[in-house]
C-alpha positions in Angstrom: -86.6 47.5 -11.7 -85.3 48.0 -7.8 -85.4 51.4 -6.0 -83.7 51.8 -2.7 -85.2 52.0 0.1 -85.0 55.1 2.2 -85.5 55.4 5.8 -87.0 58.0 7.6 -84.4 59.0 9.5 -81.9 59.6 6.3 -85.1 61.9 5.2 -83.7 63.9 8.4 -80.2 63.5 7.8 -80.5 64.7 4.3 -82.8 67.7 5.5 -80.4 68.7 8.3 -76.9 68.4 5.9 -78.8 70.1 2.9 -79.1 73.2 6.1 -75.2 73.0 6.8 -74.0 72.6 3.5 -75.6 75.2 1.8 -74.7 77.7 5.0 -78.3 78.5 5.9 -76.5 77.2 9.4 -73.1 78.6 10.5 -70.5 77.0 12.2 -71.3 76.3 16.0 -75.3 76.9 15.4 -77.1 75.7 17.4 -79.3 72.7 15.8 -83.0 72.0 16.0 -83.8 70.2 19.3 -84.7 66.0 19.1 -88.1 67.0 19.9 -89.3 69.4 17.8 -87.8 67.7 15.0 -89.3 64.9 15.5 -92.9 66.8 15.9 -91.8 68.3 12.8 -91.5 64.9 10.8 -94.3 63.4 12.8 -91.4 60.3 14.2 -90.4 59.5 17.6 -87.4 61.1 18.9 -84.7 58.3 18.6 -85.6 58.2 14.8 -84.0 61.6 15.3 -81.5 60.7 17.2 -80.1 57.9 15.1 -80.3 60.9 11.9 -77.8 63.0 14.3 -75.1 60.1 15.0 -75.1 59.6 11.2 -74.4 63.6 11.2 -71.6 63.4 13.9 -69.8 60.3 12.4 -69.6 62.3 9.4 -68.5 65.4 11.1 -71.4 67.6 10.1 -72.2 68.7 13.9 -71.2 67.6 17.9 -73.0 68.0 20.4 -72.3 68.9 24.1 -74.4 67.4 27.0 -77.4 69.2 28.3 -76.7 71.8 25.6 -77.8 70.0 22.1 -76.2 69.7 19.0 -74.4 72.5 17.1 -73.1 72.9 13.6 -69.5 71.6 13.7 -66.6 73.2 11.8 -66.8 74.6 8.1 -63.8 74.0 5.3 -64.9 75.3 2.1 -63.3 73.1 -1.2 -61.9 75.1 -3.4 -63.2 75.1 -6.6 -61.5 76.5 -9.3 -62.9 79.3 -11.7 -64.8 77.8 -14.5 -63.4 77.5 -17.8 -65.5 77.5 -20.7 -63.2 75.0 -22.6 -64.6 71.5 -22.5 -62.0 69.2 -22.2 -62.9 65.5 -23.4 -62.2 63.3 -21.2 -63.3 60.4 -23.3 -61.0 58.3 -24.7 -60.8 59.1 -28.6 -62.4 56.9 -30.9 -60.5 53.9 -32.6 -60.0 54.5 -36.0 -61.7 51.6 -38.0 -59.9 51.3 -41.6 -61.5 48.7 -44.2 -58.5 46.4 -44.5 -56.3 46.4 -41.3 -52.6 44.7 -41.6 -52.0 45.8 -38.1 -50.5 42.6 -36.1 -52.4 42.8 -33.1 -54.9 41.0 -34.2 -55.4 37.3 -35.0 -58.2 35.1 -36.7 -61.2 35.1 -34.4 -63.8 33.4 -36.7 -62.3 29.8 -35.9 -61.9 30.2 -32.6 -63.7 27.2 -31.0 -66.3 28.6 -29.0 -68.0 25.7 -28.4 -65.5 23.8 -27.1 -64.1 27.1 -24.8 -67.8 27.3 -23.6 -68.3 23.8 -22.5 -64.9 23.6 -20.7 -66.0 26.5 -18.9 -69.2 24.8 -17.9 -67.1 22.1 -16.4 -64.9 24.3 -14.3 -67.6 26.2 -13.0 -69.4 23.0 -11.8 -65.8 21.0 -10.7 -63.8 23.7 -9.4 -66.0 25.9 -7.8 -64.4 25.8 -4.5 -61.3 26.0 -5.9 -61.2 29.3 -8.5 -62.7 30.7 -5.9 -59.2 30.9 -3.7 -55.7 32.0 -4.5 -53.3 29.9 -6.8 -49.8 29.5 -6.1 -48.2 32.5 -7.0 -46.3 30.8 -9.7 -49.9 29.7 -11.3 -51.9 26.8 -11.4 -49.2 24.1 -11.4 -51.4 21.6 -13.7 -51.4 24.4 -16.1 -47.5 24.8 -16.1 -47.6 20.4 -16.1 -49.0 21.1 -19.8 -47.3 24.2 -21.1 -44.4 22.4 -19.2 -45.6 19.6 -22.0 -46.2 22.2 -24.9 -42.4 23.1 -25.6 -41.0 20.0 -25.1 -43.2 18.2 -27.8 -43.3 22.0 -30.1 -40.1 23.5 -28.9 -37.3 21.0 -28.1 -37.4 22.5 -24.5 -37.2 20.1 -21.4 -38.0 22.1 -17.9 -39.3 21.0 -14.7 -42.8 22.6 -14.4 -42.2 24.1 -11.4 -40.0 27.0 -13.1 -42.4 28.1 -15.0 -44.3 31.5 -13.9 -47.4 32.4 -15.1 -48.6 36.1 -15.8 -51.0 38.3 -17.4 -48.8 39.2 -20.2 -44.8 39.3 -21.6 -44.4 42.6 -20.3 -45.4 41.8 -16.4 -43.3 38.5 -16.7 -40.2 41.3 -17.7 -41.1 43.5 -14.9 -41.1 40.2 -12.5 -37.4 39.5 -14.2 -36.0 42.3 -13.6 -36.7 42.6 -10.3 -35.0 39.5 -10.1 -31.9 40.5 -12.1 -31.8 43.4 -10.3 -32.2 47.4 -12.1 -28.3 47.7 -11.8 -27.7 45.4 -14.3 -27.2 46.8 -17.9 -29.7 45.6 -20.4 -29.6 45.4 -24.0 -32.5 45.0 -26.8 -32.8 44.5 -30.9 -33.0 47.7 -33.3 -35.8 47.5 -33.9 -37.7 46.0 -31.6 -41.1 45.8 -30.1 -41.9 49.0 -28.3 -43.5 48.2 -25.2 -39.9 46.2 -24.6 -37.8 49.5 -24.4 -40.8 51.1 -22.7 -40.7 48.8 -19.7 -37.2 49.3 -18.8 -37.0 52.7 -19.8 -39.8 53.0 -17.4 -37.4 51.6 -14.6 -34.9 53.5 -15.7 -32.6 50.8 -17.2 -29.9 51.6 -19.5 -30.7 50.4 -22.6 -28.5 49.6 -25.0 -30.1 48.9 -28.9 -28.3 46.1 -30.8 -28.7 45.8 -34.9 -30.7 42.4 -36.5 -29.4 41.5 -39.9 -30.1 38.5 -41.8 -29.1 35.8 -39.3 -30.7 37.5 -36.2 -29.1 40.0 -33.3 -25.3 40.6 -34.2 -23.2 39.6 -31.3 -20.2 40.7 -32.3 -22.2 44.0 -32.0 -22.9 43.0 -28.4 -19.6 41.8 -27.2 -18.5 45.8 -27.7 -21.1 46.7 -24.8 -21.0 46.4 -21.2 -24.4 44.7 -20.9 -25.3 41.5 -19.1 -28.3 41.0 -20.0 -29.7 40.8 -23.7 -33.6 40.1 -25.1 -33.8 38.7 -28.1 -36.6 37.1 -30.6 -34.8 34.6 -32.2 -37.6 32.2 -33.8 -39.5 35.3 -35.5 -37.8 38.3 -34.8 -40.5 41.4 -34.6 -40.8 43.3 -36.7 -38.2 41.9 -39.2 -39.7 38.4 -39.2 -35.8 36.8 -39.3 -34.9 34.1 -37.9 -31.9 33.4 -35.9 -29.1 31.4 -37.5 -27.6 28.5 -35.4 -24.5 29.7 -35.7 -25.4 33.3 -34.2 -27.3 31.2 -31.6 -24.3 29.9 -30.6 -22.4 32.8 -30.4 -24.4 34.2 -28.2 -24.9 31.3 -26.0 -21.2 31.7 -25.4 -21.5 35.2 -25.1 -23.8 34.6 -21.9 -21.8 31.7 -20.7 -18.2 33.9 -20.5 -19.4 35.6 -17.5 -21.3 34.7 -14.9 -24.5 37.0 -14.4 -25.1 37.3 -17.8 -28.6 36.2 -19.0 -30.9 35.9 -22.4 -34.2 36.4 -22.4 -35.7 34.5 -25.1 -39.1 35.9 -26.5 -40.7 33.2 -28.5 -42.8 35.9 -30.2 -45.2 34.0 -33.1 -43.2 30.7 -33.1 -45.8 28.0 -33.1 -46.6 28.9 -36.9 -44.1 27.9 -38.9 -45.3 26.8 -42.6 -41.9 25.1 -44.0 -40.2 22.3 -42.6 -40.3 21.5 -38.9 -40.6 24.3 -36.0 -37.4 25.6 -35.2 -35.2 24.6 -32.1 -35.9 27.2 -29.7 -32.7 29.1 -28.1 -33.7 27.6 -24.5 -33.5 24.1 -26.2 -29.6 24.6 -26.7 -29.0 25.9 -23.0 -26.7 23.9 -21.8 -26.1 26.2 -18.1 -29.3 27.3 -17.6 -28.4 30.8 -18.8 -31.6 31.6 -21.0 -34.7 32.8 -19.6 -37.5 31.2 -22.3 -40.9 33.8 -22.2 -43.8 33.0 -24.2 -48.3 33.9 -23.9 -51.1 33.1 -25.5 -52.1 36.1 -27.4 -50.8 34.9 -30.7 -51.9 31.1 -30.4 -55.5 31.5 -28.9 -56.2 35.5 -28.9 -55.0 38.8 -27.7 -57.8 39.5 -25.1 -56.5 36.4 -23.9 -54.2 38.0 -20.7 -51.9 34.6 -20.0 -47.9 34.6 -20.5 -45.5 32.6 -19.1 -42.0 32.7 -18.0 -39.5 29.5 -17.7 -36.6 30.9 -14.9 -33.0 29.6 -14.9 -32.9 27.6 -11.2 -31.2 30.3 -9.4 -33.7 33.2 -10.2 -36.3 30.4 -9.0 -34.9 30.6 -5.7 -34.7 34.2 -5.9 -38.4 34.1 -6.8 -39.2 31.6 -4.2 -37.7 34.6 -1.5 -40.0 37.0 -2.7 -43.0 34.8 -3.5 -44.7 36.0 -0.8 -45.3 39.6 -1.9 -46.8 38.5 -5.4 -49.9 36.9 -6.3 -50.7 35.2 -9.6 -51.9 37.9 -12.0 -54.1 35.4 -14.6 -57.7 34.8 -12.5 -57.8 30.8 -11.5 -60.5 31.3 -13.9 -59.3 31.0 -16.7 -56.2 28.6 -16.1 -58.4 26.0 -14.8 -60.1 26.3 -18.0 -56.8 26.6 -20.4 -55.4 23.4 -18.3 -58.8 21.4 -19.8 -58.2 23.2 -23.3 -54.5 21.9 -23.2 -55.1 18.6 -21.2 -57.8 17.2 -23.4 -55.6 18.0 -26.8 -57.9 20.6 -27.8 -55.4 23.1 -27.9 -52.9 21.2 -30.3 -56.3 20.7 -32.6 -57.0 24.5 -32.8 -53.1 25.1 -33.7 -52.5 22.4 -36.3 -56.7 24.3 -37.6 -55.2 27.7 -37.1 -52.0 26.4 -39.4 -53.6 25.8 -42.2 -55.8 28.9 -42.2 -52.9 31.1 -41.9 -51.4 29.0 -44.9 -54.0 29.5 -47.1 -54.1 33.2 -46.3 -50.5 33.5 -46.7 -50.9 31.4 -50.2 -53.3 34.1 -51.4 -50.4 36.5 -50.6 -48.2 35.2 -52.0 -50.0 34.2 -55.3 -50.8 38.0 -56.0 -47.1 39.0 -55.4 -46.1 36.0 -58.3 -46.6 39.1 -61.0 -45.3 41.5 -59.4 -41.6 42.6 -59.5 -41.6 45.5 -57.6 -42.2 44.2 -54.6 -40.2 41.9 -52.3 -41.5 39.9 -49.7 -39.0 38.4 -46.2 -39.8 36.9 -43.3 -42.9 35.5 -44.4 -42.1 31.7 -43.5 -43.0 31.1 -40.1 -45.3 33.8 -37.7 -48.3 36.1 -38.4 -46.8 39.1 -40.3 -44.3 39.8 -43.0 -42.1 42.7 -44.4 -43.4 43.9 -47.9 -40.2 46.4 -49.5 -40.0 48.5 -52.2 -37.9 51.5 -53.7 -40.3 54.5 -53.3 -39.8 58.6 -54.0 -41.8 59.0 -51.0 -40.8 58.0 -47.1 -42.1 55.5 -45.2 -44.1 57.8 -43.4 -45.8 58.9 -46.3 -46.7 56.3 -47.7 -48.5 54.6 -44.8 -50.1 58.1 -44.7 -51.2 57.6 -48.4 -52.5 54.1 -47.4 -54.5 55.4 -44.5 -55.8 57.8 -46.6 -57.5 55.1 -48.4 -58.5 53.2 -45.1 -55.5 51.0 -45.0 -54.1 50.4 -41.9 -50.3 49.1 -41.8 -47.5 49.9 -40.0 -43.4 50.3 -40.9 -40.2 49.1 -39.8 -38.7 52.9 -39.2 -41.2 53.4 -36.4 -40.0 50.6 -34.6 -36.0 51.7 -34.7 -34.9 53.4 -31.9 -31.2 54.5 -33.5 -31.2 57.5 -35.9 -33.3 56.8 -39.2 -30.9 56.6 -42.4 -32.2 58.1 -45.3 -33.1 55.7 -47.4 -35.4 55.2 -50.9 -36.3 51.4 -49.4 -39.9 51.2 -48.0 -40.1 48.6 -45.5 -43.8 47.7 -44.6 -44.8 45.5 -41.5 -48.0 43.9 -43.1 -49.9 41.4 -40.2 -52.6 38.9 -42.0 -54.0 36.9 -39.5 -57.3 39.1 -38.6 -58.2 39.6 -42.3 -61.0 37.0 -43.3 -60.4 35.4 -45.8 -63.0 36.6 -47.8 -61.4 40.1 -47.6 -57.7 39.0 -48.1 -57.8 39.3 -51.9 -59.2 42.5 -52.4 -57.6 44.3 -49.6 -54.1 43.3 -50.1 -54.4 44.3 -54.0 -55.7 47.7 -52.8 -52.5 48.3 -50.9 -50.7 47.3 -53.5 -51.9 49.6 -55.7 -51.9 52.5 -53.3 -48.0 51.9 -53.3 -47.5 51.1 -56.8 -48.0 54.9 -57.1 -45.1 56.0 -55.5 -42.7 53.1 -56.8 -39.5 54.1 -58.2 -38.8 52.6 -60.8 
């Protein structure tokens, strides 16, 4: 165990503060002379002396020449009157439920350590120097070489690495856009929609407007009667609805943006490297023929949430706007970790853990599905690609109410309703957002019959 050292001549500066502060010396006192405090300490007088400089750096006393040193002015803090509420500061406890179908999380039991470790290991022993200093402020640019890789091969998308920008999340990367797009501009989102997405431009005070998802994905037709220029979408998995956009509303709203120029899409490939039919679907950005969409994708679903790296692919003429301005940003994600990502990526170990991770969200989604074979008052969408699904049923209760009821029983899930921003219609449909991914599979079974039965309660039949 350490202990500080303390020198004699803070022994004297604590002595003669503890004196001023507690007002046993007024202001302008005279103070004990160099040498009888240092008879009185039994040190030599410059030990003194050096305990009075720290005093009149601080402001605690001056001195005036041939005179001495005297107590320098008093301001007394306020303090307010003491209230015998105690206020608890703490942040509140998480709530921990048995079964929890929140989608924030993801499957952490197969995550390779081993492999993460050793990588680590590397870089610390390789790229010492390096990690040490500042990366471009775009990011590590043989990071973006591979994720520049990544949605080619996975997403149909063909970029130049150097437009991709990497942050510590989608929501930074939207702040960085907007900046670039400029606050004027009018903005438009899905109903419903991920909140954090309306809370970032409400937070810049951006008019918002909120565009309904059917079926086939945002409804531009829907759009087209708005003055916005710039609309974010999730077309591969939309969240929370889980549809998918059609190709022929993709390409409605690819016109849309190419009508006028200044108009933009930002793209938020939200869950898409899971897709458990068929091939992965074409990504909006991979039918861009002028360089109007703005592709934005991170980490947090394909490796893990704590994992803070996002990236942005910019249209060329918000790179040069970027490049303007590069000089007042610095890369957000610590070189840290993207050296070690561009190893997990370079040496194919990152296309291992997501062909793994497919299959174990399969077979978690099979045990799903299996249980919902017998059972016809429940209807299952947007289950074939992503992390999460929407379970519906007709219920004599609200929404509200019911994930009330499930909490009740130490179910966590969430709704559609509280992710709508337009007025709520009254309706007897139940729409529940049910996310899979960080329930092992051990626990699946059980836990998804228990909510079923919870709700089967309040079905109307």
């Amino acid at each position: 165990m350490g202990y500080k050292k303390t020198y004699l001549y803070e022994e004297i500066y604590d002595h003669l503060k503890h004196l001023i502060e507690k007002d046993i010396l007024d202001e302008n006192d005279l103070m004990p002379s160099k040498r009888k405090l240092a008879e009185q300490f039994k040190v030599s007088p410059l030990t003194v002396e050096k305990a009075y400089v720290q005093l009149m750096d601080e402001g605690y006393v001056y001195s005036i020449e041939k005179k001495g040193y005297f107590v320098g002015k008093k301001v007394t803090l306020f303090k307010p009157a003491k209230n015998n509420k105690v206020y608890n500061l703490l942040e509140k406890e998480k709530l921990t439920y048995d079964y929890d179908f929140s989608t924030s999380y993801v499957d952490t039991e197969h995550f390779p350590n081993q492999v993460w470790a050793k990588l680590a290991r590397e870089v610390l022993s390789e790229q010492h120097h390096q990690m040490l200093n500042d990366v471009d402020p775009m990011g590590l640019y043989d990071l973006r070489v591979e994720i520049a890789k990544h949605i080619d091969i996975y997403r149909g998308i063909e970029i130049d690495p150097k437009q991709i920008l990497i942050g510590s999340s989608s929501n930074q990367l939207l702040s960085i856009v907007i900046e670039l797009l400029g606050r004027s501009q009018r903005y438009a989102i899905e109903d419903p929609a991920y909140p954090k997405i309306y809370h970032v431009l409400n937070t810049l005070d951006i008019t918002v407007d909120m565009i309904d998802v059917d079926h086939n994905g945002l409804i531009v037709s829907e759009l087209k009667k708005t003055n916005v220029n710039v609309v974010h979408v999730v077309p591969s998995h939309q969240y929370p609805l889980g549809v998918t956009m059609s190709i022929q509303r993709k390409k409605e709203l690819l016109n849309w943006a190419y009508e006028k120029k200044g108009r933009y899409i930002i793209e938020d490939d939200y869950d898409s490297e899971f897709k458990y039919q068929g091939k992965p679907i074409e990504a909006l950005k991979g039918l861009d023929a002028l360089d109007k969409v703005i592709y934005m994708n991170t980490f947090s679903k394909s490796l893990a949430p704590s994992f803070r790296v996002a990236y942005v692919v910019l249209p060329k003429p918000l790179l040069n706007n970027f490049t303007k301005i590069s000089m007042y940003h610095r890369c957000t994600v610590p070189s840290f970790e993207q050296y070690i990502l561009y190893k997990f990526m370079h040496t194919g170990s990152f296309t291992r853990h997501l062909h793994r991770m497919m299959k174990i969200y399969k077979q978690k989604l099979d045990i799903i599905l299996n249980i919902l074979k017998s059972e016809n008052d429940f209807r299952i969408s947007g289950y074939e690609s992503g992390l999460h699904f929407i379970l519906s049923f007709k219920s004599k209760m609200s929404e509200d109410m019911i994930i009330d009821k499930l909490k009740i029983n130490n179910i966590n899930v969430s709704g559609v309703k509280s992710y709508k921003n337009a007025p709520h219609h009254k309706t007897e449909e139940v729409n529940l957002v049910v996310g899979y991914a960080g329930i092992s599979m051990s626990e699946l079974e059980t836990g998804f019959k228990r909510l079923l039965n919870v709700c089967k309660q309040y079905v109307k039949l």
